[in-house]
C-alpha positions in Angstrom: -78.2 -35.1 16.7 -75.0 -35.7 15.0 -74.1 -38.8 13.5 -70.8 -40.6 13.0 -70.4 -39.6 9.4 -70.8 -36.2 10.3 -68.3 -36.4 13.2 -65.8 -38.1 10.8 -66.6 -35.6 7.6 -65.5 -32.9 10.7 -62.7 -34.3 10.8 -61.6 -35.2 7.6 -62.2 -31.3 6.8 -65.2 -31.6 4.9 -68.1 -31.3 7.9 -71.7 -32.2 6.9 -71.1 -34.7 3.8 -72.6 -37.5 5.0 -75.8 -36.3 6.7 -79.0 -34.5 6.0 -78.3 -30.9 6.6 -74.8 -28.9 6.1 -72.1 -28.5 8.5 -70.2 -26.1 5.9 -71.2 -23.2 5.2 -74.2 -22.2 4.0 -75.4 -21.7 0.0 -75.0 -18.1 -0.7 -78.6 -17.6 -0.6 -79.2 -19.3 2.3 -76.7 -17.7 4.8 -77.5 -17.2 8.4 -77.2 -13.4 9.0 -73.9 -12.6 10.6 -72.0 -15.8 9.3 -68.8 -16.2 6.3 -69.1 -18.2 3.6 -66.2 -20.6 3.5 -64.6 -17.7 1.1 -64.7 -15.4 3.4 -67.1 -13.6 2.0 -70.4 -11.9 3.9 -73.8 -13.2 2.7 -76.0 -9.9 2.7 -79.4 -11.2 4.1 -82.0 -11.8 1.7 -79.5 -11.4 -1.1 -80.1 -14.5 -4.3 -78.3 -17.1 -4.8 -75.5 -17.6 -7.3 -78.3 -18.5 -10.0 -80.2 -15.5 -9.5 -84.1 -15.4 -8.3 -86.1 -17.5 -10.5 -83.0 -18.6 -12.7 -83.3 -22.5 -14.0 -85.6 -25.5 -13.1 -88.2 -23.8 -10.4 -87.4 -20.5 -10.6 -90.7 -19.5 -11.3 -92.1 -21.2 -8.6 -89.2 -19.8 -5.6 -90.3 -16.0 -7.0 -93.8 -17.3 -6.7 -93.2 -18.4 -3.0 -91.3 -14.9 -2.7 -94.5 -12.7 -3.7 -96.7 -14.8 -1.4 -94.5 -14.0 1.7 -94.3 -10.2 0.8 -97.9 -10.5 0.7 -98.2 -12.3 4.1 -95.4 -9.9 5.6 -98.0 -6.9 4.6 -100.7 -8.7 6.5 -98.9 -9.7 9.6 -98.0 -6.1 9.4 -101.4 -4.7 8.9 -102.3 -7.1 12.0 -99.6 -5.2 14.4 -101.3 -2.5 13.7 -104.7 -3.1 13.7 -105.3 -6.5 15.9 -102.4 -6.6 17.7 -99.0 -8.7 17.4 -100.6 -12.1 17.5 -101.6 -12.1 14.0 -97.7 -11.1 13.0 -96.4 -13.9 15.6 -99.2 -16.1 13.4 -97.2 -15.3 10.4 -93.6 -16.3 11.3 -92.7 -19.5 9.5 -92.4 -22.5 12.4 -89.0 -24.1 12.3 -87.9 -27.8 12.0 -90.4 -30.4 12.6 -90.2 -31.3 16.2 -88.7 -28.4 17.6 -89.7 -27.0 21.2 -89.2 -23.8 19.8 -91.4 -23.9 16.7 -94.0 -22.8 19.0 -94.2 -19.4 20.4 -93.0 -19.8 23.7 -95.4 -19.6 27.0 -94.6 -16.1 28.1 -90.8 -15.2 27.2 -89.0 -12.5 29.5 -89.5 -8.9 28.5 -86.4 -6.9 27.5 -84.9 -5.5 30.6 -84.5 -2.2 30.3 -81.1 -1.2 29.7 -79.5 0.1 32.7 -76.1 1.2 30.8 -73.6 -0.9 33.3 -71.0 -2.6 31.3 -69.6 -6.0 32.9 -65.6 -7.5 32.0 -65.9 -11.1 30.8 -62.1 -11.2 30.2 -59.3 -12.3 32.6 -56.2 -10.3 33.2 -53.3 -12.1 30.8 -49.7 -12.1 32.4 -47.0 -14.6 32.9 -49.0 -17.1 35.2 -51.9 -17.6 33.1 -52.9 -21.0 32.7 -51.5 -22.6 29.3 -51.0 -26.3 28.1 -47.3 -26.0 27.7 -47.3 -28.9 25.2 -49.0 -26.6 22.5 -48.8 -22.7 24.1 -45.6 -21.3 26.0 -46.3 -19.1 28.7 -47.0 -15.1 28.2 -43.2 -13.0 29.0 -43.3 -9.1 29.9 -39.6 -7.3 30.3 -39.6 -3.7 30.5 -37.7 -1.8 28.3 -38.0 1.8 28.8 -38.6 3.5 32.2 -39.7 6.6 33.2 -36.3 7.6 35.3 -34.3 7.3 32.1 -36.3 8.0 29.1 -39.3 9.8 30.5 -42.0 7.3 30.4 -42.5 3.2 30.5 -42.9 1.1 27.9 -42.6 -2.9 28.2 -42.7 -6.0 25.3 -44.8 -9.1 25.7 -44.2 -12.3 24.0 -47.1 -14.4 24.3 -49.6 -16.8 21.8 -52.3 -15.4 20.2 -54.8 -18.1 22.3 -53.7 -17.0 25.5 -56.2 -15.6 28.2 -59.2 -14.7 27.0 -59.4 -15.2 22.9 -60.9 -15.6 20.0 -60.5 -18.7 17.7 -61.2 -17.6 13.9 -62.0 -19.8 11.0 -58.3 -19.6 9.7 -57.6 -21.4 13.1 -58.7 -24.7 11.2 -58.5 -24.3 8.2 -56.0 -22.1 5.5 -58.1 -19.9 3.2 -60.7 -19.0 5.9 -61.0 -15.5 7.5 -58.2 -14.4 9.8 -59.0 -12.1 12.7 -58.2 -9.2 10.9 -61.3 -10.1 8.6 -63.9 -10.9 11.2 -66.8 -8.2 10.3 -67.4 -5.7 13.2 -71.0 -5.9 13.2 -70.5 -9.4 14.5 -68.4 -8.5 17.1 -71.3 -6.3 18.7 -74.2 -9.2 18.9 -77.1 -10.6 21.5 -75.4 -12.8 24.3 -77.3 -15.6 25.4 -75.8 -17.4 28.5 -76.5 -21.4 29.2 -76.1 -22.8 32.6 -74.3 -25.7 33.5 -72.1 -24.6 36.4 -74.2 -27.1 39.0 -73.5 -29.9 36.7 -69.9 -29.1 36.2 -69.3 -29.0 40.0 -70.1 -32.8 40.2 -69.1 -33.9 36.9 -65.5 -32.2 35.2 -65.7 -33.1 31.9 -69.9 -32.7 31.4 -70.7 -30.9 28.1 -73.2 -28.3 27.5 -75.7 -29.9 25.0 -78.9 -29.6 23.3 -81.0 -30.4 26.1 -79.8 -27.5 28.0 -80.6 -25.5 24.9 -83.7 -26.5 24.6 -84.3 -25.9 28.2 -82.7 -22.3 27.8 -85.4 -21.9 25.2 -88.1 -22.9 27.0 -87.5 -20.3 29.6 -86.5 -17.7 27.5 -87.7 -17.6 24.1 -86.1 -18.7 20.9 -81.8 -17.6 20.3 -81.9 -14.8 18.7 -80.5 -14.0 15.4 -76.9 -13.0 14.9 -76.2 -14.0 18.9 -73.3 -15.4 20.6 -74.2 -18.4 23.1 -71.9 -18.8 26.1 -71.5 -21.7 28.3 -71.4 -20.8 31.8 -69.6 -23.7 34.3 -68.5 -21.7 36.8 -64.9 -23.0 35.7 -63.3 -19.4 35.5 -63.3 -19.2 39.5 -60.2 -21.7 39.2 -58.2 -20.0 37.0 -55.8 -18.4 39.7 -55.1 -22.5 40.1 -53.8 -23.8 37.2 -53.9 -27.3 38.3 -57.5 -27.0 39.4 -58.1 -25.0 35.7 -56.7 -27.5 33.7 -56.6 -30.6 35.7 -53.8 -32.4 33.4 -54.0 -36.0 33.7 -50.5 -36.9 32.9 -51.2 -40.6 32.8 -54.3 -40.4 30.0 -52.4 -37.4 28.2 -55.7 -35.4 28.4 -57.2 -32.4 30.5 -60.5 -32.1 32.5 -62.7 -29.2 32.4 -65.9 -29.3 30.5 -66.8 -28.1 27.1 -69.3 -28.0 24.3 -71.0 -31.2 23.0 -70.8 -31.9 19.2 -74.6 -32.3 18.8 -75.1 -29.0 21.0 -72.8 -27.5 18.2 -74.4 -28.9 15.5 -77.8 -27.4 16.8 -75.9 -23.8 16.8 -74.7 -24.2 13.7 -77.6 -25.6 11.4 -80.7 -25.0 13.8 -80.2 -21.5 14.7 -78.2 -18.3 12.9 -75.6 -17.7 15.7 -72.5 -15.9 15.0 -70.5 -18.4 17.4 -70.2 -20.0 20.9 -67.7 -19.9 23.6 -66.8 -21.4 27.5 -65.0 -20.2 30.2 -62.6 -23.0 30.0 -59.6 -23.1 27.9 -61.1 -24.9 25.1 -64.3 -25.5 23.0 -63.9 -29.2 23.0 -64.1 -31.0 26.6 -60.5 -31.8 28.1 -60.9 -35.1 27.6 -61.4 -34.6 23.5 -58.6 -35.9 21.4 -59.0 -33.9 17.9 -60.5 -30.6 18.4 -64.0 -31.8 16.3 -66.3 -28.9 17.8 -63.9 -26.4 17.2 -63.4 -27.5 13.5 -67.5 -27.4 13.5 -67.8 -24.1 14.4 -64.8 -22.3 12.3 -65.0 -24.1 9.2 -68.2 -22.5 8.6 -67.1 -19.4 8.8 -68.0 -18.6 13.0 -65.7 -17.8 15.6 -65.5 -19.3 19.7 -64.5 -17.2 22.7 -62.2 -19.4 25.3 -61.3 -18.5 28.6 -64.3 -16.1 29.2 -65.0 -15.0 32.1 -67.8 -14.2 35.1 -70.0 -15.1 33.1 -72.4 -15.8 36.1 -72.6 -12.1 36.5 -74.6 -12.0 33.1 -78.2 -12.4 32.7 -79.3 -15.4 30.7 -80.5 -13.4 27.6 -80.6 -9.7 27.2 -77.2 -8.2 27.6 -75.1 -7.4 24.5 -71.3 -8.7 24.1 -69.0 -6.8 22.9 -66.1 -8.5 21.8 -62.6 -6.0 21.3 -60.3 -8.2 19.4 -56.8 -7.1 18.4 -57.2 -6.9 14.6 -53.7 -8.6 13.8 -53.4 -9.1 10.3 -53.3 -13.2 9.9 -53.7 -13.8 12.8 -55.3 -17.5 13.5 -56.6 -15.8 16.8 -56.5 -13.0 19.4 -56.7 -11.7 22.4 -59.7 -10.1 23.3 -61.6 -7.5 26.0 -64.7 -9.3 26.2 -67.7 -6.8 27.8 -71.2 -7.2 28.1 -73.3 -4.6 28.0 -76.6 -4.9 30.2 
């Protein structure tokens, strides 16, 4: 779980100074697969570090370590083969102490076949679309060529870059970071695990999706996968025709209520498992009720992107569809908006 001097190195800019494990990003030769360094720059899996394998104080003994995995990798292999996939599953290194999922789960779904139907996560943007005025002005159309006159229609939109359903991008937080236009494709075409908490959310407005649903998502379904995106599913995008209901603007406390993601159920994301990002179907990361946006500046500041205003997600099965996310490559741009699809 996250602790206050993590929270506050968040927002100070400088996430995961003060506690045991980093909330930056990740040593060059440590990298989760699918994730920016806080250069920008892609850490190829399995590439060394910046000292080079068995450079300085221990080297001998990390290229050491190296040889007896290849060596174990041949063996689980030879086990697939021979005795079956237990003895590879034997092989796979466990993960932290005390994790549910360092055990093989009991049984984990099969891979539904793929039945090639594609299903629309994204919500139709236009004028009405739910936006806090105090930071994003509604989205404008006006027509400027029509068909009578000039032989076709064309029209010109004036609208933020986080309207509707969008992408938030590390430069979102923090200059220097990757705009949208440098978000790496193969990212953008990942796993999409789905997390219930719409029954909760019905009874409670401002709940957060956290690490015990995660765990309990992981129980049922088998470890996250590598590379995946992890959406939060309230049920919250049947309101969006509302936008009181959506955003519930409580003028008196100067905050919104709709729910969000949980610090410490980022954290887990970030430093427990190699995800490429998170997202909701509300219009923000953070709970309404969050002052400073702390879990978005988790997420983006080491080098990940979130997905807001998603949509139907209820449609999705928890685990086994891909996403497909089709962002507007604009070139510096903080954000986007994006035709989110999953394919199933």
């Amino acid at each position: 779980m996250c602790s206050p001097e993590t929270i506050m190195a968040a927002l100070e800019g400088s996430p995961g100074a003060a506690c045991g494990h980093p909330h930056g990003p990740p040593p060059p030769d440590t990298a989760a697969p699918g994730s920016l360094g806080g250069d920008g720059t892609a850490a190829a899996p399995g590439s060394p570090g910046g000292d080079g394998a068995g450079a300085g104080p221990g080297g001998r003994d990390r290229e050491e370590r190296g040889v007896g995995r290849r060596q174990a990798l041949r063996a689980a292999l030879a086990g697939v083969v021979g005795g079956g996939l237990g003895a590879a599953v034997a092989w796979l290194p466990a993960r932290a102490a005390g994790d549910p999922a360092a055990a093989p789960p009991a049984a984990p779904p099969a891979a539904a076949a793929r039945t090639g139907k594609v299903l629309d996560l994204t919500h139709p943007l236009g004028p009405d679309f739910p936006v806090f005025q105090l930071y994003v002005r509604r989205p404008v159309r006006r027509q400027v060529m029509f068909e009578d006159v000039a032989g076709f229609n064309t029209a010109e939109w004036t609208f933020n870059e986080h309207t509707g359903t969008h992408m938030d991008v590390p430069a979102h937080s923090r200059e220097g970071l990757p705009t949208v236009d440098l978000i790496r494709a193969e990212d953008l075409v990942v796993p999409l695990c789905v997390v219930r908490i719409a029954g909760r959310a019905a009874r409670d407005n401002i709940t957060e999706l956290t690490v015990k649903d995660l765990r309990e998502w992981e129980r049922k379904n088998g470890p996250i996968p590598e590379r995946a995106f992890v959406a939060s599913d309230s049920g919250w995008y049947r309101r969006v025709s509302d936008p009181a209901a959506y955003l519930q603007f409580d003028a008196l406390a100067q905050v919104m209520r709709f729910p969000g993601i949980s610090p410490e159920a980022a954290d887990f994301l970030i430093n427990q498992r190699s995800v490429v990002g998170f997202g909701t179907d509300t219009s923000s990361l953070d709970v309404g009720t969050r002052r400073e946006p702390l879990v978005h500046r988790m997420l983006l500041t080491t080098g990940r992107y979130g997905i807001e205003n998603l949509a139907a997600l209820d449609t999705v099965p928890d685990r086994g569809a891909t996403l497909v996310v089709g962002a507007a490559k604009l070139r510096g741009g903080y954000g986007a908006p994006v035709r989110a699809l999953a394919l199933l």
